[in-house]
Backbone atoms as SQL, in Angstrom:
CREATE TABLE atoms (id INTEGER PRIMARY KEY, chain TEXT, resi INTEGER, resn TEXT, atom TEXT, x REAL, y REAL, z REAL);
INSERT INTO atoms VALUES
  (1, 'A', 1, 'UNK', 'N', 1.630, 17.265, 14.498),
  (2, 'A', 1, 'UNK', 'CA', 0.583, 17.992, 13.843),
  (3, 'A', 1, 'UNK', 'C', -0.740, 17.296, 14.137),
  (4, 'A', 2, 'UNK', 'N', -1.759, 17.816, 14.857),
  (5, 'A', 2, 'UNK', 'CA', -3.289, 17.306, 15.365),
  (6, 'A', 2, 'UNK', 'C', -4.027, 17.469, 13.834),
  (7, 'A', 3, 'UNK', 'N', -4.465, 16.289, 12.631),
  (8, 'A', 3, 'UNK', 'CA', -5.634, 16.876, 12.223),
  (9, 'A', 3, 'UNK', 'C', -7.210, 16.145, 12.975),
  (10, 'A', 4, 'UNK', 'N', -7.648, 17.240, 12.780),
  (11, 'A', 4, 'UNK', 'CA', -9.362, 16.908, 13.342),
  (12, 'A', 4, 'UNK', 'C', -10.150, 15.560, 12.172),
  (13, 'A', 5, 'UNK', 'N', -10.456, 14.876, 12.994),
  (14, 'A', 5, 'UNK', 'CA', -11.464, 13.570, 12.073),
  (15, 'A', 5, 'UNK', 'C', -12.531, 14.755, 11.370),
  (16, 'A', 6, 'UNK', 'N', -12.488, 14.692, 10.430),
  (17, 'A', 6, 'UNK', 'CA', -13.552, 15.721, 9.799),
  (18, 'A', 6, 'UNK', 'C', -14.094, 14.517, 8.481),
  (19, 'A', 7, 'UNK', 'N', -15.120, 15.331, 7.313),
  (20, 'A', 7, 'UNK', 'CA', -15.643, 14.662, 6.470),
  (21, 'A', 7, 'UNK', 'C', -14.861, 14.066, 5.809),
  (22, 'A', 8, 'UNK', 'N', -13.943, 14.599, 5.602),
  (23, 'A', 8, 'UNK', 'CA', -12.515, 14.842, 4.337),
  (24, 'A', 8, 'UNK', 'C', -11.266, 14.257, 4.561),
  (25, 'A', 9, 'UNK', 'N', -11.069, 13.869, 6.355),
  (26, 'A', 9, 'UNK', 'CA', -9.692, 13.471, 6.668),
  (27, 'A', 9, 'UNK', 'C', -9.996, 11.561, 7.492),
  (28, 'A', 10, 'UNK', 'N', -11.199, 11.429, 6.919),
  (29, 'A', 10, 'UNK', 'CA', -11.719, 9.775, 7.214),
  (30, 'A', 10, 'UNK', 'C', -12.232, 9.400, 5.926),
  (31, 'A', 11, 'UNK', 'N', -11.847, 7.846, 6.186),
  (32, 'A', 11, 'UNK', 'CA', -12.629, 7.382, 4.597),
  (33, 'A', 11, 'UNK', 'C', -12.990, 5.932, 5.128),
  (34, 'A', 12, 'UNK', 'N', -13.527, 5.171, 4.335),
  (35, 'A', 12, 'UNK', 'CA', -14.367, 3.980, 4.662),
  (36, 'A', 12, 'UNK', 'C', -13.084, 2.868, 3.949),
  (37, 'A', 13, 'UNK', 'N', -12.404, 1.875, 4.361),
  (38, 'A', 13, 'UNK', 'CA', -11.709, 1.276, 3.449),
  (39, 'A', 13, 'UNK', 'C', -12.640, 0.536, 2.230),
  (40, 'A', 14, 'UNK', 'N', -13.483, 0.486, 1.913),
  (41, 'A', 14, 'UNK', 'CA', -14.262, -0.312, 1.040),
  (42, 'A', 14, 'UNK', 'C', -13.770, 1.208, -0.156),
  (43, 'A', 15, 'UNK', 'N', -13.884, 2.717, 0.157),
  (44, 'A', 15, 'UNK', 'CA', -13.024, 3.715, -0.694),
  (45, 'A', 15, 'UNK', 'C', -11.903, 3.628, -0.751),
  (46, 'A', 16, 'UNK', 'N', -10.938, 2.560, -0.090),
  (47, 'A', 16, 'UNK', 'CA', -9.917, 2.982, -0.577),
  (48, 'A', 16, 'UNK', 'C', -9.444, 2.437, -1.219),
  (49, 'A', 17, 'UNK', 'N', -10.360, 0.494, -1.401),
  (50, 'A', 17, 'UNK', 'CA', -9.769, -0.383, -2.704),
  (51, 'A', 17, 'UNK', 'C', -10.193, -0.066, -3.761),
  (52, 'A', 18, 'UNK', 'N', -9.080, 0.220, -4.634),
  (53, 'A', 18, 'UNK', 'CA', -9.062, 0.382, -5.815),
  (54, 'A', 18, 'UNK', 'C', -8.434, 1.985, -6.088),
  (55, 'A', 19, 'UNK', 'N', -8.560, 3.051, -4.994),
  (56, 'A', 19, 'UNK', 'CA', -7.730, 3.928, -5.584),
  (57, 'A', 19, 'UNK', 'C', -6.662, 3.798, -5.824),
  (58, 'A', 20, 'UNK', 'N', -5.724, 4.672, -6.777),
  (59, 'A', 20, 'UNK', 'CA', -5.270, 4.362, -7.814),
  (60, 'A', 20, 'UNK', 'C', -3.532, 4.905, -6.875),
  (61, 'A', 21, 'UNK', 'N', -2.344, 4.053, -6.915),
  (62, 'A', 21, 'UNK', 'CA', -1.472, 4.803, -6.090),
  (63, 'A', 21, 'UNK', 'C', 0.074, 5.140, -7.431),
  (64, 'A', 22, 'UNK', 'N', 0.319, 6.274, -6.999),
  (65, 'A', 22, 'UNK', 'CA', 1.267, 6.923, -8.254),
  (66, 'A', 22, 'UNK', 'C', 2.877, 7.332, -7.644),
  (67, 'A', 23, 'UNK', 'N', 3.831, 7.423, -8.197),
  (68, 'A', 23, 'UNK', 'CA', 5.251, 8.021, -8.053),
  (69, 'A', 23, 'UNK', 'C', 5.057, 9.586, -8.025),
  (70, 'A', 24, 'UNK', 'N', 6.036, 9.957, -7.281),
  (71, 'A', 24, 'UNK', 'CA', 6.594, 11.368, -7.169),
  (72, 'A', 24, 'UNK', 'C', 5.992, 11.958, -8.648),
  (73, 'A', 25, 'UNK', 'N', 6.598, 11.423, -9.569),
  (74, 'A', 25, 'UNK', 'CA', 6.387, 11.801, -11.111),
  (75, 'A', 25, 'UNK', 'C', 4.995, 12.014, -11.370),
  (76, 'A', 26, 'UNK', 'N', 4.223, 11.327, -10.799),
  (77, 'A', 26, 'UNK', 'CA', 2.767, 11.263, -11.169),
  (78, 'A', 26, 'UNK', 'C', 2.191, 10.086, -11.836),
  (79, 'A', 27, 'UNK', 'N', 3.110, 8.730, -12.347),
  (80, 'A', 27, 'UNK', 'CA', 2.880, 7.787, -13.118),
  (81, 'A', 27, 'UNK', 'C', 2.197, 6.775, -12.078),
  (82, 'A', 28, 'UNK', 'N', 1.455, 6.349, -12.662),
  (83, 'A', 28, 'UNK', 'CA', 0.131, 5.477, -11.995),
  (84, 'A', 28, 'UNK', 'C', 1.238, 4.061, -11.531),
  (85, 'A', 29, 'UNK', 'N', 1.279, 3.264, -10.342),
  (86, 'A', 29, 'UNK', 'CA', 1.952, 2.282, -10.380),
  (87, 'A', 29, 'UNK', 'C', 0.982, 1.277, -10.320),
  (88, 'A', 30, 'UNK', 'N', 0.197, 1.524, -9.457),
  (89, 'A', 30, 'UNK', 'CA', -1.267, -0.329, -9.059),
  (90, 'A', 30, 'UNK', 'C', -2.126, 0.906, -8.389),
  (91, 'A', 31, 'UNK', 'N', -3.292, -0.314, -7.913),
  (92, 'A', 31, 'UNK', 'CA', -4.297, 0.274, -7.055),
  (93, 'A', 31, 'UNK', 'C', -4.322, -0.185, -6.159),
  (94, 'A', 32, 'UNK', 'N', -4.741, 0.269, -4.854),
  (95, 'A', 32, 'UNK', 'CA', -5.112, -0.613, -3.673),
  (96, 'A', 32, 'UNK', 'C', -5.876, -1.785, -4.151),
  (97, 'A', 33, 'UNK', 'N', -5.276, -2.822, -3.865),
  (98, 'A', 33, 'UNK', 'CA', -6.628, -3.745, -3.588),
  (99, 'A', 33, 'UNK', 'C', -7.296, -4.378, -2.029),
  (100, 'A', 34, 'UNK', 'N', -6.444, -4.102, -1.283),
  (101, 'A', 34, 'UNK', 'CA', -6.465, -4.318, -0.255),
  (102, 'A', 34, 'UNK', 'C', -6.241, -3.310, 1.241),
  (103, 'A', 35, 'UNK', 'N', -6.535, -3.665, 2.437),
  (104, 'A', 35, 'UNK', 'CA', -6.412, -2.960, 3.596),
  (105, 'A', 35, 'UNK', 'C', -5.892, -3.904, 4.735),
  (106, 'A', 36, 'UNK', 'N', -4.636, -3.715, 5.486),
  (107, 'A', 36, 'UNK', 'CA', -4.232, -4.712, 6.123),
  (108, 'A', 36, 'UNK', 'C', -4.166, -4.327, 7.571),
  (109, 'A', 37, 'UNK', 'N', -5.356, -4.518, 8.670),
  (110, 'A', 37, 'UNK', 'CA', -5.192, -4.013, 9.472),
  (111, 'A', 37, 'UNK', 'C', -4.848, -4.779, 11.075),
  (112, 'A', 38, 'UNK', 'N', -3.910, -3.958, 11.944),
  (113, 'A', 38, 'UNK', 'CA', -3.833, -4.757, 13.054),
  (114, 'A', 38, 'UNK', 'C', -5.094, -5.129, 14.033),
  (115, 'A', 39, 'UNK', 'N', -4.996, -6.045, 14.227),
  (116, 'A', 39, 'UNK', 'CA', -6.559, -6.740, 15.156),
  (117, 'A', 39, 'UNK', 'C', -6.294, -5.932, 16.408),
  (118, 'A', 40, 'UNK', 'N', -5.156, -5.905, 17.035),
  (119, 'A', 40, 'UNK', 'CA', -5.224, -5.287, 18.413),
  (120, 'A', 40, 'UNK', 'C', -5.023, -3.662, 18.426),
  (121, 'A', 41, 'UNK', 'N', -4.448, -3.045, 17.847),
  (122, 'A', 41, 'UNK', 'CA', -4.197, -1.575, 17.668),
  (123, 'A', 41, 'UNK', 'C', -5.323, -0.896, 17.103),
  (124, 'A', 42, 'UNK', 'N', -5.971, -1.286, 15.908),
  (125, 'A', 42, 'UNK', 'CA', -7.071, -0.965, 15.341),
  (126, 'A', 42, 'UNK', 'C', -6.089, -0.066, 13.794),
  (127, 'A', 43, 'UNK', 'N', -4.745, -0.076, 13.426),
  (128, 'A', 43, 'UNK', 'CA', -3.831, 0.852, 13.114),
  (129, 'A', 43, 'UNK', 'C', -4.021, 0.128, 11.515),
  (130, 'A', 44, 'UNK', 'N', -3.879, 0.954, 10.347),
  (131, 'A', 44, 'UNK', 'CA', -3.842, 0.309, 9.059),
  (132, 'A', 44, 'UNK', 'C', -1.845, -0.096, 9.309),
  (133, 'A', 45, 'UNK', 'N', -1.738, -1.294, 8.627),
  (134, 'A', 45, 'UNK', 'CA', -0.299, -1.845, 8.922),
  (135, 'A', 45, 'UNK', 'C', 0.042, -1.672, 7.327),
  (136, 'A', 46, 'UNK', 'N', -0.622, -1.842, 6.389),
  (137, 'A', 46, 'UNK', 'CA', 0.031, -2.040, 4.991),
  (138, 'A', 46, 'UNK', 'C', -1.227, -1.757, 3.882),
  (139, 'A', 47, 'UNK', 'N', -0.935, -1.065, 3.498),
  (140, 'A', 47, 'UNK', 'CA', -1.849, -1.010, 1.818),
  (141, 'A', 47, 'UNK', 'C', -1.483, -2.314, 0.977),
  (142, 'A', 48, 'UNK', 'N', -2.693, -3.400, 0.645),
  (143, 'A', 48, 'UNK', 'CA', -1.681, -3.947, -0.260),
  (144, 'A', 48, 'UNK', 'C', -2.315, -3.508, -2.008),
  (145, 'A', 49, 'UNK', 'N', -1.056, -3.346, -2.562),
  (146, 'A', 49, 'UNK', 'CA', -1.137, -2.727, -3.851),
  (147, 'A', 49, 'UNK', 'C', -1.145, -3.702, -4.862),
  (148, 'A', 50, 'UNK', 'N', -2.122, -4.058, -6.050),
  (149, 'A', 50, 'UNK', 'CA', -2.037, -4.398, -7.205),
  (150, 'A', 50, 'UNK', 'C', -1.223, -3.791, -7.792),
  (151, 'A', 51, 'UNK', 'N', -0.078, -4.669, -8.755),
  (152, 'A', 51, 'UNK', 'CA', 0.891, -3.768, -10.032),
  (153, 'A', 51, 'UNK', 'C', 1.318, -5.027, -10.750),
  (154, 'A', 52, 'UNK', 'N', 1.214, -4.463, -12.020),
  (155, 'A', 52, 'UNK', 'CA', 1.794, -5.318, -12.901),
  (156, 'A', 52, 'UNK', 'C', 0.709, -6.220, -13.622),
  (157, 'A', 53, 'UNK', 'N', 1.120, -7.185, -14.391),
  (158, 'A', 53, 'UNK', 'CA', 0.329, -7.808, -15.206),
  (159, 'A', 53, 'UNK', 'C', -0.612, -6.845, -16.438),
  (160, 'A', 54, 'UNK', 'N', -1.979, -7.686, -16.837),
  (161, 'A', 54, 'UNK', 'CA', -2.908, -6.324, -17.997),
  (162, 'A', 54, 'UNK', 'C', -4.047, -6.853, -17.702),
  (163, 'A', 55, 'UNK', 'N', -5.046, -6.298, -17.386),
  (164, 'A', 55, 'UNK', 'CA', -6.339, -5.896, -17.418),
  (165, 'A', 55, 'UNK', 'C', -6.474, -6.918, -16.207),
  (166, 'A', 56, 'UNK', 'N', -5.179, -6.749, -15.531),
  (167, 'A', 56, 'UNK', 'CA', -5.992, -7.382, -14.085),
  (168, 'A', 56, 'UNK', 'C', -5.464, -9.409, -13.703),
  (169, 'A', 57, 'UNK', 'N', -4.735, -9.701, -15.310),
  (170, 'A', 57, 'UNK', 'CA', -4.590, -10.859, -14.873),
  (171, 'A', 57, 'UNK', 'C', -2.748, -10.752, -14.971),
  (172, 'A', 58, 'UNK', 'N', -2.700, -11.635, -14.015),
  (173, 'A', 58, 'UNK', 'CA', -0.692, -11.488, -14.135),
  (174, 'A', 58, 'UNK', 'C', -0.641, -10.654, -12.747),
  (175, 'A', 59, 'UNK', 'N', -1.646, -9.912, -12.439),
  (176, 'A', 59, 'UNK', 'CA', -1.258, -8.771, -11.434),
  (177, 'A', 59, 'UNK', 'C', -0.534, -9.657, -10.473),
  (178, 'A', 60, 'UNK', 'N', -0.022, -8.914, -9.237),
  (179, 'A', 60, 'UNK', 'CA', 1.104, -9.295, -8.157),
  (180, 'A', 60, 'UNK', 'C', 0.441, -8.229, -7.129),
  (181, 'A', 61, 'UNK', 'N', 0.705, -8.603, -6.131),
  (182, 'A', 61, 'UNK', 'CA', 0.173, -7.843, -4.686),
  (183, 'A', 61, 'UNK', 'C', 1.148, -7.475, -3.927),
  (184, 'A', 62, 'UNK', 'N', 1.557, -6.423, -3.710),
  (185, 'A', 62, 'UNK', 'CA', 2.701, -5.551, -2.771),
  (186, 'A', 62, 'UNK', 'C', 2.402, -5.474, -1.782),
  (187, 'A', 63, 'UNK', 'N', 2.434, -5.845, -0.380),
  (188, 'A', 63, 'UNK', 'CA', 2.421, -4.938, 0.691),
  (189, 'A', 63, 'UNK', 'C', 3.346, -3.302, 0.984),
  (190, 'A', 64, 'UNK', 'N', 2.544, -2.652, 0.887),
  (191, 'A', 64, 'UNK', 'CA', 3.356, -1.356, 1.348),
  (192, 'A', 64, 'UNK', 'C', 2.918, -0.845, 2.845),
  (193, 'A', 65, 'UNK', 'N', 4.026, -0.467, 3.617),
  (194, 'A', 65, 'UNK', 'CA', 3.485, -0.036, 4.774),
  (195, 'A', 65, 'UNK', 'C', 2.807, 1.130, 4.879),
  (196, 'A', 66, 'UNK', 'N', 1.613, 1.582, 5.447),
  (197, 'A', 66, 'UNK', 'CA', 1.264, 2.355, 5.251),
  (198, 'A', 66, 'UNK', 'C', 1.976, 3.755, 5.531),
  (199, 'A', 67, 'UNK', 'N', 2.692, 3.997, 5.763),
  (200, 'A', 67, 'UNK', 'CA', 3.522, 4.957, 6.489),
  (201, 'A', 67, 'UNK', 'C', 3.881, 5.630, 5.166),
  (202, 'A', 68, 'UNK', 'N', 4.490, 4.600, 4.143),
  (203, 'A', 68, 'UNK', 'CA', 4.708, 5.339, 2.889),
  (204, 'A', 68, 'UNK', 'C', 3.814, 5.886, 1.899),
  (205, 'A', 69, 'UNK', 'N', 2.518, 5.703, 2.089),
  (206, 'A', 69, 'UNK', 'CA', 1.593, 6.298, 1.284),
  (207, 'A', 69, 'UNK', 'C', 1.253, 8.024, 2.240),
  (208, 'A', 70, 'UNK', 'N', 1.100, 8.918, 0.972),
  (209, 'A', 70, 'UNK', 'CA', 0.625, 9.906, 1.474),
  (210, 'A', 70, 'UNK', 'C', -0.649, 10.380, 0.745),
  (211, 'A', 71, 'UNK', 'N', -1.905, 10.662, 0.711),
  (212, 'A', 71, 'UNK', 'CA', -2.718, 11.036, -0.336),
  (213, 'A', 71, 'UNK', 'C', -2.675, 12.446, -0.774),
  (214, 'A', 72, 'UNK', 'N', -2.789, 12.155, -2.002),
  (215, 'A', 72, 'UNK', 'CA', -2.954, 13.555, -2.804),
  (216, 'A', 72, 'UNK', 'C', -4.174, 14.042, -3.084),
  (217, 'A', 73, 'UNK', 'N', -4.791, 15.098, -2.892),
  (218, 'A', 73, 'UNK', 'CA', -6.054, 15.319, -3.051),
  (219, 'A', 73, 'UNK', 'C', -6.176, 16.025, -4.799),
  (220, 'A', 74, 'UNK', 'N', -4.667, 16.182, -5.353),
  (221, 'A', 74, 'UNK', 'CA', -4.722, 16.463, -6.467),
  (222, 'A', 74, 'UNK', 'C', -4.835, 15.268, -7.653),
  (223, 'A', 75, 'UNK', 'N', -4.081, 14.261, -7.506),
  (224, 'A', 75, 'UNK', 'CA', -4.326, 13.018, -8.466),
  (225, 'A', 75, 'UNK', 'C', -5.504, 12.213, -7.940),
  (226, 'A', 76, 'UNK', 'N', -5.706, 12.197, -7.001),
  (227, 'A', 76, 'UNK', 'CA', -7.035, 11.394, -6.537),
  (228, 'A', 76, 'UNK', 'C', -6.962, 10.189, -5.419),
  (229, 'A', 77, 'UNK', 'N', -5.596, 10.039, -5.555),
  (230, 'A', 77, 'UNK', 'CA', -5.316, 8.955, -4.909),
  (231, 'A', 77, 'UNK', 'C', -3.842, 8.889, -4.134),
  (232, 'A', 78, 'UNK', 'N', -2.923, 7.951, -4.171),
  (233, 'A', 78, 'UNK', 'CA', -1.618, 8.000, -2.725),
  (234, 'A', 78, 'UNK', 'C', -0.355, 8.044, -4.208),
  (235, 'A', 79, 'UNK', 'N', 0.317, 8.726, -3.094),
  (236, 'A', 79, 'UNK', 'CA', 2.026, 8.852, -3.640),
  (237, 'A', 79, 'UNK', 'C', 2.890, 8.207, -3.002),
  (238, 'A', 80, 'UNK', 'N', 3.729, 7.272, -3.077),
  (239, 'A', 80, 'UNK', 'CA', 4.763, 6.163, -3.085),
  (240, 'A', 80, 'UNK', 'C', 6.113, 6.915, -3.259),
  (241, 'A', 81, 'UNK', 'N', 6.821, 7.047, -2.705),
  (242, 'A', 81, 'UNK', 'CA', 8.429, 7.348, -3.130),
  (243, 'A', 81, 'UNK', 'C', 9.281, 6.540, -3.892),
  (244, 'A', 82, 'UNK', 'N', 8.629, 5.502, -4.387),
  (245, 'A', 82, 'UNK', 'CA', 9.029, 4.499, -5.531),
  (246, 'A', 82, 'UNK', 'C', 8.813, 4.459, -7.116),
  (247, 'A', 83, 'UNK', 'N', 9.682, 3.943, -7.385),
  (248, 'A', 83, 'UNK', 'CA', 10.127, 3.538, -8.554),
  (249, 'A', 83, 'UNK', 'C', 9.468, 2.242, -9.151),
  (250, 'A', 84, 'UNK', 'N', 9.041, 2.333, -10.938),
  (251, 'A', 84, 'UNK', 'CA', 8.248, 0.254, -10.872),
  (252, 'A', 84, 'UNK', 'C', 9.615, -0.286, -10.969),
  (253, 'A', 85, 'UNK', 'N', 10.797, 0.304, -11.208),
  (254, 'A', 85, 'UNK', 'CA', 11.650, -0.573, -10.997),
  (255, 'A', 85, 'UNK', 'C', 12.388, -1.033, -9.298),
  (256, 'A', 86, 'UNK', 'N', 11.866, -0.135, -8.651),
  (257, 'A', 86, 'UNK', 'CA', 11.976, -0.472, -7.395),
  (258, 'A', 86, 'UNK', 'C', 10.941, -1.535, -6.801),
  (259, 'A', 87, 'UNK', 'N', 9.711, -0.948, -7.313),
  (260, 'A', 87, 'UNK', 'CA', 9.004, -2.043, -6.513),
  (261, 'A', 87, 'UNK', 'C', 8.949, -3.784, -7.287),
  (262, 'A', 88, 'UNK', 'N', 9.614, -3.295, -8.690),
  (263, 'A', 88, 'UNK', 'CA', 9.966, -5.051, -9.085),
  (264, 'A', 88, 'UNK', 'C', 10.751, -5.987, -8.581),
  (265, 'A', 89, 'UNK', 'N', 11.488, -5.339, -7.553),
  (266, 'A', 89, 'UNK', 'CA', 12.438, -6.043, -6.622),
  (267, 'A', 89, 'UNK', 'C', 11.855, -6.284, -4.880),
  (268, 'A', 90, 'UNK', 'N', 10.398, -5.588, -4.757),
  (269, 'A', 90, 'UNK', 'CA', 9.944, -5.919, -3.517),
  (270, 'A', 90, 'UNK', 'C', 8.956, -6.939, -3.037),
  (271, 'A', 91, 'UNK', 'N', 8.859, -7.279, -1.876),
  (272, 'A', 91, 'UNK', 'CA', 8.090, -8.327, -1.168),
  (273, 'A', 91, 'UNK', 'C', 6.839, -8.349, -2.096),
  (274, 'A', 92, 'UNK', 'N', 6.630, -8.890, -2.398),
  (275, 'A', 92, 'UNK', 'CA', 5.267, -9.703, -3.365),
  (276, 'A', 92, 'UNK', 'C', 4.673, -10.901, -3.296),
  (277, 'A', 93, 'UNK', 'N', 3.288, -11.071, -3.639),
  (278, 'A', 93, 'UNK', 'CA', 2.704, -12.429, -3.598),
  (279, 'A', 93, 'UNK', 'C', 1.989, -12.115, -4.940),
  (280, 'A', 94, 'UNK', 'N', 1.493, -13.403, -5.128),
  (281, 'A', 94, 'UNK', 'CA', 0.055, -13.930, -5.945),
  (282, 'A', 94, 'UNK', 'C', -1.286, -14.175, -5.103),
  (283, 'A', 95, 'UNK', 'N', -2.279, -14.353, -5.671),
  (284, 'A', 95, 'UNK', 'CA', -3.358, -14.103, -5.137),
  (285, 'A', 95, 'UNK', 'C', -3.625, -15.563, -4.447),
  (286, 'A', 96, 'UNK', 'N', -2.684, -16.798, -4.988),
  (287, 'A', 96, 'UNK', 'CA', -2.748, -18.025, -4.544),
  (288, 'A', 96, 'UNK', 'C', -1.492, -18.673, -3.625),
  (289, 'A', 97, 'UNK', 'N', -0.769, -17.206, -3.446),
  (290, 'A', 97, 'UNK', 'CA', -0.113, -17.727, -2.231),
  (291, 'A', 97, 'UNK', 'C', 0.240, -16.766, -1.149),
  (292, 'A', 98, 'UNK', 'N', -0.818, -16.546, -0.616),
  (293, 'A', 98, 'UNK', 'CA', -0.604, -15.061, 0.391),
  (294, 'A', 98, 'UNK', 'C', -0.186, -15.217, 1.842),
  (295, 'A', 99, 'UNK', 'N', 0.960, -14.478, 1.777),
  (296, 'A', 99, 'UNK', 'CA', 1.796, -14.982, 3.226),
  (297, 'A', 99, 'UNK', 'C', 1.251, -14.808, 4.100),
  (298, 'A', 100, 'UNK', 'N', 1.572, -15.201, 5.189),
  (299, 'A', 100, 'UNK', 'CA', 1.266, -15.152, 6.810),
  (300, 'A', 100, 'UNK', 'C', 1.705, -13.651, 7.360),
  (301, 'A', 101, 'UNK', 'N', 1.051, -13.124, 7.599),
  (302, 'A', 101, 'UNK', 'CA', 1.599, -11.810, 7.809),
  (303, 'A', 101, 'UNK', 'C', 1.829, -11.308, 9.513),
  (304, 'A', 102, 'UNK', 'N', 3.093, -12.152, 9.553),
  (305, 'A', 102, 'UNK', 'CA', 3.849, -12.325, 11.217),
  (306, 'A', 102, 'UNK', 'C', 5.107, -11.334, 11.239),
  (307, 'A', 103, 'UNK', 'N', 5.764, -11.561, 12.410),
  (308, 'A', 103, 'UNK', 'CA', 6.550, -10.296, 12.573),
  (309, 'A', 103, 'UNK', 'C', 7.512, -10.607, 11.562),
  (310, 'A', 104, 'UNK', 'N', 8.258, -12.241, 11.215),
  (311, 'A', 104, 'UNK', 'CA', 9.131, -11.778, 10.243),
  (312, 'A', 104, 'UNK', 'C', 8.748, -11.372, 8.857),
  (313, 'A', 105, 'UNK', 'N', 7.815, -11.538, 8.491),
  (314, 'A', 105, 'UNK', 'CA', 7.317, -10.952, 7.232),
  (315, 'A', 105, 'UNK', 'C', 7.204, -9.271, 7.239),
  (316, 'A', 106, 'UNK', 'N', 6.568, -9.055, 8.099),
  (317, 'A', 106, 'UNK', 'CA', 6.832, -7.733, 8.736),
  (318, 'A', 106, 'UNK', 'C', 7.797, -6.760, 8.723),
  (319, 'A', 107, 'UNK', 'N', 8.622, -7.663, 9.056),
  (320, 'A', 107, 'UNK', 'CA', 10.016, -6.920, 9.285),
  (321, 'A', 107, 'UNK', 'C', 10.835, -6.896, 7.541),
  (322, 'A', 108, 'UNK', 'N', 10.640, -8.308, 7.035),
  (323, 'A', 108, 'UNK', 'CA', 11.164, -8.067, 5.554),
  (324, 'A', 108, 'UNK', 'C', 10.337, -6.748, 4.921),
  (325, 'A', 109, 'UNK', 'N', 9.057, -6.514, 4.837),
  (326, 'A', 109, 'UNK', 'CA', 8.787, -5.706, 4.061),
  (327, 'A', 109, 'UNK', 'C', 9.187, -4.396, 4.733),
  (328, 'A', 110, 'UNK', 'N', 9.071, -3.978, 5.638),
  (329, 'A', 110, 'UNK', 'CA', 9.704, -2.479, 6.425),
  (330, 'A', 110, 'UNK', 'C', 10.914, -2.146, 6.249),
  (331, 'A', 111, 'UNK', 'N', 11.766, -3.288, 5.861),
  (332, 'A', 111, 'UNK', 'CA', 13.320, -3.446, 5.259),
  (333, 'A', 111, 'UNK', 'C', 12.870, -2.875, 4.450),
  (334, 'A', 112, 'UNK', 'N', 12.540, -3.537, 3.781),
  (335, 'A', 112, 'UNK', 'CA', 12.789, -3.268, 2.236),
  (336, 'A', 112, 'UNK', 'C', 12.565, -1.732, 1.896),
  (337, 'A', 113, 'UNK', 'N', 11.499, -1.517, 2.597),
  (338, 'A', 113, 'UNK', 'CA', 11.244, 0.128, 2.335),
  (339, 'A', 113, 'UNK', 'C', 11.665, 1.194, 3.309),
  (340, 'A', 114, 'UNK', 'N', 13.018, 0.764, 3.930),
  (341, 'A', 114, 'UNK', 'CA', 13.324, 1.353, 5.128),
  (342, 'A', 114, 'UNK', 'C', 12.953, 2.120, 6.240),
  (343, 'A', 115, 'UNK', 'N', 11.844, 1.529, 6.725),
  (344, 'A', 115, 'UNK', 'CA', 11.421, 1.842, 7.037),
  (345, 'A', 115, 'UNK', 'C', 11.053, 1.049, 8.872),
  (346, 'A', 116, 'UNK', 'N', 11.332, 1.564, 10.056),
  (347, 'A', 116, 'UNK', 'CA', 11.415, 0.598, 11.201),
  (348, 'A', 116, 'UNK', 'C', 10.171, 0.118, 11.423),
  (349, 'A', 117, 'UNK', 'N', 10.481, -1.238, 11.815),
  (350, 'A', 117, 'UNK', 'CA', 8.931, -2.382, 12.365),
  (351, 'A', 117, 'UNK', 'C', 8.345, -1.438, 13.121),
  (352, 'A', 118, 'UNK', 'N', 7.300, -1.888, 13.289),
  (353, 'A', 118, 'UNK', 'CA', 6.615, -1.450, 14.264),
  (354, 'A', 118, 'UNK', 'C', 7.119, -2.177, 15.471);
C-alpha cells in the first residue's frame, strides 16, 4: 500500500514524545518518551514507551518496535496489541541504566514481541 508524505501522514518526533500509546481496549498504557532511530537506514527502530510508576516517578522505559505501533487518529495517539500485564514481563530499563542498543538487545526485544529482527 503507497501512502503519499502529505501534512497528516509525517510528524516531527519532538510530536511524538509524549503521545499517549493505548491497548486494543482503548486503556492508556505509557507515553512515548522517546524515538529510537537507526543512524544508517534513517528507519524509526523502537518507540521507547514510559509505563508504570505515578506522576512520572517509578516510571520504566519499554522499547517497542516500531512495527507494533499503529496510530489512531481516533484516540490521538498509537495502539499496541498488548496487555499491562504483558508488557510487565517485557524488556525494560530505568532511566539510570539504559542499554546498549546492539543486535543482541535487538533481537531480545523483537522476541519478545514476536516479531523478526531486522
Amino acid at each position: 500500500m503507497d501512502i503519499d508524505n502529505t501534512a497528516s501522514s509525517v510528524i516531527s518526533s519532538d510530536k511524538v514524545n509524549g503521545t499517549h500509546v493505548y491497548n486494543p481496549n482503548g486503556d492508556k498504557l505509557g507515553s512515548i518518551e522517546t524515538l529510537m532511530i537507526d543512524k544508517i537506514s534513517g528507519q524509526v527502530r523502537y518507540a521507547v514507551m514510559e509505563f508504570g510508576g505515578f506522576l512520572g516517578i517509578g516510571t520504566d522505559h519499554y522499547p517497542l518496535p516500531w512495527d507494533t505501533l499503529q496510530y489512531s487518529p481516533e484516540q490521538g495517539g498509537y495502539v499496541v496489541s498488548l496487555s499491562k500485564e504483558q508488557l510487565e514481563g517485557a524488556p525494560r530499563y530505568d532511566t539510570a541504566s539504559t542499554p546498549v542498543y546492539n543486535d543482541d538487545y535487538g533481537r531480545r526485544v523483537y522476541e519478545y514481541y514476536g516479531i523478526p529482527y531486522l
